[in-house]
LUMVEXLUM-540301 format. One record per atom (N, C-alpha, C): x, y, z. Coordinates in steps of 0.02 Angstrom, whole numbers, plus 50000, padded with zeros to 5 digits. Example, Ala and Ser with C-alpha at 12.3 -4.5 7.8 and 13.67 -1.06 7.14 Angstrom:
2
506604971650390
506154977550390
506604983550390
506424988850354
506844994750357
506455000250394
end
This chain:
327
464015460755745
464575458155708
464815451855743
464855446855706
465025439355727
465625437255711
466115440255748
466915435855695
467075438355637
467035443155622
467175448255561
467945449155538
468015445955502
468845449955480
468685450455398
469055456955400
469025462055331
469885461455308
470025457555232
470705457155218
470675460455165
471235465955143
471445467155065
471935466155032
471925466954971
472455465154943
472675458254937
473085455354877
473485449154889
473925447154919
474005442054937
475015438454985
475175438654918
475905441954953
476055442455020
475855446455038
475525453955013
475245458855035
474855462555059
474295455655092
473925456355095
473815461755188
473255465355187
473165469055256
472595466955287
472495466455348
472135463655369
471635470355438
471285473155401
470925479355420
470555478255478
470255473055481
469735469855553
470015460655537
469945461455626
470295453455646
469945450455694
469415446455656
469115443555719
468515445855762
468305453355713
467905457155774
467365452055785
466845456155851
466295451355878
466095458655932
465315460155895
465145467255929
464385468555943
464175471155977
463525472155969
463475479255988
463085481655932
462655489455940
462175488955955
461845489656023
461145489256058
460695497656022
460105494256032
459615498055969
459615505056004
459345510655989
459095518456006
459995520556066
460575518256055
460965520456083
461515522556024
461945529156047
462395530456024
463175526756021
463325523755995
463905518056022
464345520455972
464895522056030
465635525356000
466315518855986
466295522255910
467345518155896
467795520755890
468055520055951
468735524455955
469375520955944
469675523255921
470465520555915
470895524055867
471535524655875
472045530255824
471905528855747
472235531355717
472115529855638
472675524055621
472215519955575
472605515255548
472305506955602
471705510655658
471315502455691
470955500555659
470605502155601
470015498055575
469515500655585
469195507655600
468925513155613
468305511355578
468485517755498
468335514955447
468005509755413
468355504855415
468255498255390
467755496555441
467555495955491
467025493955514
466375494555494
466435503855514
465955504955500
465695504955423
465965503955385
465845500955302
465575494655291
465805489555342
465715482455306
464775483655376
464665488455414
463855488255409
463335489355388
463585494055320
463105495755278
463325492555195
463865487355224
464135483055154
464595486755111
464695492055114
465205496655076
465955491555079
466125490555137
466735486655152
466345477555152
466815474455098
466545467155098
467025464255144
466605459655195
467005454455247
467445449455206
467895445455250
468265440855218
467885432055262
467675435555321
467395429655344
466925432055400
466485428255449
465995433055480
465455433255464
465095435455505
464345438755478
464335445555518
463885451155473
463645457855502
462905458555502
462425458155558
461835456855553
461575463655568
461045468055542
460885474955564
459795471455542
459795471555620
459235471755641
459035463555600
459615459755627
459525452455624
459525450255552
459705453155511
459815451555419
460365450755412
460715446755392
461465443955375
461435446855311
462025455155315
462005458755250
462495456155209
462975450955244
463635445555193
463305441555158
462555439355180
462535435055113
461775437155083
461625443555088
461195444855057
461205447655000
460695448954959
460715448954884
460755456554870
460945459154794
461065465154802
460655470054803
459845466154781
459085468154809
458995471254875
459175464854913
459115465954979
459545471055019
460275470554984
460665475655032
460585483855011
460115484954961
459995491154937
459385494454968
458935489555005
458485490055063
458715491455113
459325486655132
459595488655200
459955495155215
460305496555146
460665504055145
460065509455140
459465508655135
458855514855131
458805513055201
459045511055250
458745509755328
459465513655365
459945513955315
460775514555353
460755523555310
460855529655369
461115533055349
461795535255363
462195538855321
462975541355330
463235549255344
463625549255397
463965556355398
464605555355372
464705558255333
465575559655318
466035565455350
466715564655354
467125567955404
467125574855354
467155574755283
467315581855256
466555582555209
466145581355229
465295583955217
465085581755144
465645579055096
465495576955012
464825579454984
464905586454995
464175589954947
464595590554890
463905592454840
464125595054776
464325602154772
464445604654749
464655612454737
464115614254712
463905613954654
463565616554608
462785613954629
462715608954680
461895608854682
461855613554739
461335613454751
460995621554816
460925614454880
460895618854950
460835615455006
460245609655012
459635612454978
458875608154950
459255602354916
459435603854853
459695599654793
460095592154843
460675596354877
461135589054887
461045587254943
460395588454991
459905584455025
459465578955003
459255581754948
458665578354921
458975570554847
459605572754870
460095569454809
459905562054820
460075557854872
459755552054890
458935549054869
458355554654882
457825551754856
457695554754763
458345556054740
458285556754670
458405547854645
458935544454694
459035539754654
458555534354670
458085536454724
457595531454738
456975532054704
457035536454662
456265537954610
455965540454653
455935543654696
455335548754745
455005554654690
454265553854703
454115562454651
454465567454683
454415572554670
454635580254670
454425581254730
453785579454727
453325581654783
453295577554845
453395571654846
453835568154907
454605570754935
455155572654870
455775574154897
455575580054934
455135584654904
455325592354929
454745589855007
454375588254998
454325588255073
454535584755143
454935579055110
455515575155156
456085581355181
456375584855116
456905587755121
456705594855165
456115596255158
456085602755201
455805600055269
455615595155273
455655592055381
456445589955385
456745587155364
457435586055385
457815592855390
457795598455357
458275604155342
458005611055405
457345608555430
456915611655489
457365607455533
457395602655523
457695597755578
458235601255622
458635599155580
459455602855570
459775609655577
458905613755565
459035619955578
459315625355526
459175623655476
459185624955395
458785625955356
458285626755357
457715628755325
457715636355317
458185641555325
458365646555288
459025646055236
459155641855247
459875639755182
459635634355144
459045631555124
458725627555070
459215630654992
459325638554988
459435639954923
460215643254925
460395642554948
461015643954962
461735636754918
462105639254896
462695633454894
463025630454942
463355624954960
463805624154981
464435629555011
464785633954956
465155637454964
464975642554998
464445646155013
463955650355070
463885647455142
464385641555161
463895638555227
464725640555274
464615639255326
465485637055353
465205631155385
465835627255413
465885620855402
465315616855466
465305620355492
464565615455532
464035614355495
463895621355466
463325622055431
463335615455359
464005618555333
464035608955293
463945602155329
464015602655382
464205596355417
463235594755432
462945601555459
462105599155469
461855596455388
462025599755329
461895597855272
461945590655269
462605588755273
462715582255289
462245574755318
462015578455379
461775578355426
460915574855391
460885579655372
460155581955351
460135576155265
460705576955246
460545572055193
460525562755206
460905563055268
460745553855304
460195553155313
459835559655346
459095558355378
458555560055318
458715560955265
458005561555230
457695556355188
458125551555198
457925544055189
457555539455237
457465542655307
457075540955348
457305533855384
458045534255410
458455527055424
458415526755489
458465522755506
458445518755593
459165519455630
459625517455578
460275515955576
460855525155558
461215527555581
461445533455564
462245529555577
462695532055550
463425529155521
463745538155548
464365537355571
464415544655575
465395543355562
465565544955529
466455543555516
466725548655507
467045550355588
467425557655614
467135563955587
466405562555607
465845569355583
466195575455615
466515575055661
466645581055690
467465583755680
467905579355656
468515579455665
468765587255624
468395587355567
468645593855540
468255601555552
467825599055632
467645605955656
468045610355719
467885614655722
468315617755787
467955614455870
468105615355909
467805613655974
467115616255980
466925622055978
466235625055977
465755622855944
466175621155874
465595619455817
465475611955840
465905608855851
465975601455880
465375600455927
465425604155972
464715604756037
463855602456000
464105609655972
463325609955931
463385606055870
463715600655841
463555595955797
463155590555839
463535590155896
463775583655966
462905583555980
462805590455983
461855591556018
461465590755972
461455590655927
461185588255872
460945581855844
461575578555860
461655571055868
461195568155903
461265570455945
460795570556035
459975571856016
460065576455989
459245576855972
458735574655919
459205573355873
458975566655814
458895560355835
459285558255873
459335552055912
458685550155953
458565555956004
457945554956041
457275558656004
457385560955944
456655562555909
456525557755858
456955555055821
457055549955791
457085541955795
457175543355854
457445535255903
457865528255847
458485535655857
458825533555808
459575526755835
459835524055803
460475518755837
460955520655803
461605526855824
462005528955812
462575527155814
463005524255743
463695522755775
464145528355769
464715529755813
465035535555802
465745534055805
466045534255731
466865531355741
467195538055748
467745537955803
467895544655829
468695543855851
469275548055849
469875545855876
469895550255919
469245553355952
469475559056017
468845557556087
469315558256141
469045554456175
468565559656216
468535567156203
468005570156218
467475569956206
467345568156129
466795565856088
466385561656135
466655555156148
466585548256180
466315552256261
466675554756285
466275559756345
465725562556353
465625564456279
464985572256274
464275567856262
464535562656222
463895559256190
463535550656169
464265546656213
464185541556195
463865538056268
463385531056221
463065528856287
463505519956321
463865520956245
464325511956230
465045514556212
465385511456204
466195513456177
466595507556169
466885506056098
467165501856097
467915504756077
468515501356094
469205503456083
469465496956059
469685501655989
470045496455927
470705497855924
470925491255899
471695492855909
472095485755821
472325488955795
472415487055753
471965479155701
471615484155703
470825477755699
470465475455755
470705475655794
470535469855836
470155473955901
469575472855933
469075473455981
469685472156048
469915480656074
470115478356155
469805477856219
469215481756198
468745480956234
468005485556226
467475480856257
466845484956227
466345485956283
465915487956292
465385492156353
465135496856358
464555498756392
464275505056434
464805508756440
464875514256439
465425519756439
465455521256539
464675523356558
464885523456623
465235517856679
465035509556630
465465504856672
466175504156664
466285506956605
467055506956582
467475512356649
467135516956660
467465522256712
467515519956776
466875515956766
466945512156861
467335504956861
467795504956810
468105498956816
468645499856808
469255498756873
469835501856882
470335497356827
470045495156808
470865488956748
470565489556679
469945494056680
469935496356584
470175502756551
470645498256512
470955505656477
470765510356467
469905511356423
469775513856414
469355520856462
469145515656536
468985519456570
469385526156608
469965520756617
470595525456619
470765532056590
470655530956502
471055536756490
470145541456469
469635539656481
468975542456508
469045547456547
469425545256625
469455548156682
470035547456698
470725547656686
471385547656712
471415547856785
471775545856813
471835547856875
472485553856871
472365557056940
472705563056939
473555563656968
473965563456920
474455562256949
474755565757020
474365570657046
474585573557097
474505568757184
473955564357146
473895557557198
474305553557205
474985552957177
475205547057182
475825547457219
475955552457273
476445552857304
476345550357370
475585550757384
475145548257435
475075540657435
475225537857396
475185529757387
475475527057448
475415519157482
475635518957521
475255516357571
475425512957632
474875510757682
474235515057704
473635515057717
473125517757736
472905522257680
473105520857608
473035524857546
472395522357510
471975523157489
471295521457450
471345526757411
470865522857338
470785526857267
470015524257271
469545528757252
468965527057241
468675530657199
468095529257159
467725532957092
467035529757106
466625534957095
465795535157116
465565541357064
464785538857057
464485542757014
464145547757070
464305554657048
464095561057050
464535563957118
464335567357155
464825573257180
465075572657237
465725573057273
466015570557347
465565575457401
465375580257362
465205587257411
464605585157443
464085579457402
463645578557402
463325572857452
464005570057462
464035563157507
464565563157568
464115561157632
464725563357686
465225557557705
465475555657644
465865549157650
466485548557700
466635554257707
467225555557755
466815557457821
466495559757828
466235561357899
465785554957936
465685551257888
465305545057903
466175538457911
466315538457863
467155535157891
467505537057954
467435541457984
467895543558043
467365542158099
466695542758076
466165541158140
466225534258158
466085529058081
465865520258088
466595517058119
467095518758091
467865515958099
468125520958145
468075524058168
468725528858220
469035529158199
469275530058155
469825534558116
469855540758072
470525544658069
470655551858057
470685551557966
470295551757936
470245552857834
470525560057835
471165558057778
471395565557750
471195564457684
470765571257626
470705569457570
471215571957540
471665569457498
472305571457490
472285571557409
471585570457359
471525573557314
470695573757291
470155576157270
469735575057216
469615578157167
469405573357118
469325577457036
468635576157014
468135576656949
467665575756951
467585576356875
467115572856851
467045574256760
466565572556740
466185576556702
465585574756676
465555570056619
465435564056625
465725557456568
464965555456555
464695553456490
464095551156469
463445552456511
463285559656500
462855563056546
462825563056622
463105560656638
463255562156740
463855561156751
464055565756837
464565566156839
465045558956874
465415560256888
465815555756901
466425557456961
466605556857002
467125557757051
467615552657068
468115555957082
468655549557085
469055553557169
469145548257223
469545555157286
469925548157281
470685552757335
471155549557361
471135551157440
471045544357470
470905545257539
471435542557567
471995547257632
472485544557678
471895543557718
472055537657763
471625532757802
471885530957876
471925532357929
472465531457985
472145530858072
472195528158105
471855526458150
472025533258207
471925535058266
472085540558306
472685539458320
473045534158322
473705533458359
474265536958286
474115535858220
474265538358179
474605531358131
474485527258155
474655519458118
474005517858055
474545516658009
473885515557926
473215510757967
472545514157964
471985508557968
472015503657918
471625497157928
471485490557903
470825495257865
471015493457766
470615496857731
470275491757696
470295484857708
469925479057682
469025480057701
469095480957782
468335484157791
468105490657753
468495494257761
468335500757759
467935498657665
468465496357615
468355494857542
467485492057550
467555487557590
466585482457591
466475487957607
466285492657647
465805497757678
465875500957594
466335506757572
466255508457511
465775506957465
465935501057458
465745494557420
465005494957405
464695494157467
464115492657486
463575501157471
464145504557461
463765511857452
463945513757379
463945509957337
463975510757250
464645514057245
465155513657288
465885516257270
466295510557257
466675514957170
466885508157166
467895509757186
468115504957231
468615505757251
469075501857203
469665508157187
470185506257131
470845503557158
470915506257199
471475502757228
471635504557318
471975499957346
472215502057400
472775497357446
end
């Protein structure tokens, strides 16, 4: 996305849904949009499969400028773009087969092409005993794989997913989340996932962008967002723990490193190189975009009991993939 802004309506009334965006979704990754309701969520993800028309901009999906392509062309590009919806939009009255296979009805597929597209995608998904079943027979994951299963039987590169999970419970959420996960890498699929919960963005994203009333606040690798102490988003990723902050103060360090304190003798190696006494005075740990993550609060103090000079101490850190947040 190149400078994208999406306007509706007339002045004076007009709203202005996306402002300016400028984004890139790198290929075979899951890349999350997060932001409250009412950022432009939505609307994004619409104006990439052209559903939502730009006001200015270009949206290029796999280098095709779909703003000024023809309505030939963008009906190609939407057989490459599949969609999840937040409340599953099956039919009632067609069977689980039926409103799978609904998409290659309107593409003229024989019988005998849909039904064997539709029964590898519904194996996929894990459905291939509810082929004959309704809608009203499933509970709501099981609609949601339907769902699922009807993006993919068009055979798209591209998967669209808009708050796929929001109207499941936590459990069912997991096993939608793994699912995702495993279409992705059997498929080698490029997933966008617009989401307003930031566990989601934890369990399964490899990018994350945070929108804020249209507008791009910031975008990245999800694990650099955590190792970077002044992004919001990494922030509210990994919070820091408020029980640290009474400890603030001379000889005080905050630091965050990928995988486990238990695992690294960072304190026993600090008191050896520097002569000085390390109290860990908090750590927490979180499993954020498949590995873990640690964040400690280190009091820092020389033997006499006067705050050590933590400018060295930060380069040594430094130099050992810890990234130091404050001190």
């Amino acid at each position: 996305m190149e400078g994208v802004t999406a306007r509706f309506g007339r002045a004076p009334r007009t709203v202005t849904a996306l402002d300016d965006v400028s984004l890139t979704v790198a290929s075979d990754q899951i890349h999350a949009i997060i932001g409250r309701s009412g950022a432009g969520k939505s609307t994004l993800v619409r104006t990439i499969n052209g559903l939502a028309p730009v006001s200015s901009g270009r949206v290029l999906v796999d280098g095709e400028d779909i703003t000024a392509a023809s309505a030939a062309q963008l009906r190609a590009t939407r057989r490459r773009i599949g969609m999840v919806f937040q409340h599953f939009n099956l039919y009632d009255r067609r069977t689980v087969a039926a409103n799978v296979a609904f998409p290659l009805e309107l593409q003229g597929l024989s019988r005998a092409q849909a039904r064997s597209r539709t029964d590898r995608v519904l194996e996929l998904v894990g459905l291939s005993d509810r082929a004959g079943h309704s809608p009203a027979q499933l509970s709501g994951g099981q609609k949601q794989r339907v769902g699922i299963a009807r993006a993919l039987v068009s055979e798209p590169n591209i998967l669209l997913c808009d708050e796929a999970t929001s109207a499941l419970d936590s459990e069912t959420t997991e096993q939608i989340l793994a699912l995702l996960e495993d279409v992705r890498r059997e498929l080698g699929l490029t997933i966008v996932l617009i989401t307003h919960e930031l566990d989601v963005v934890k369990r399964i994203a490899d990018d994350a962008t945070l929108l804020e009333s249209g507008r791009v606040v910031e975008s990245g690798e999800v694990r650099s967002l955590v190792r970077d102490a002044d992004s919001r988003l990494g922030a509210a990723l990994f919070p820091h723990r408020v029980d640290a902050e009474p400890h603030n103060g001379p000889g005080s360090l905050t630091a965050t490193f990928e995988g486990n304190l238990s695992a690294r003798p960072y304190v026993s190696a600090l008191t050896r190189d520097f002569d000085v006494d390390v109290t860990v005075a908090s750590v927490s740990s979180e499993r954020i975009a498949g590995v873990w993550f640690s964040r400690f609060h280190l009091i820092i103090a020389r033997p006499d009991g006067s705050p050590a000079p933590l400018q060295p101490i930060s380069a040594w850190l430094t130099e050992r993939n810890v990234h130091v947040d404050r001190y």
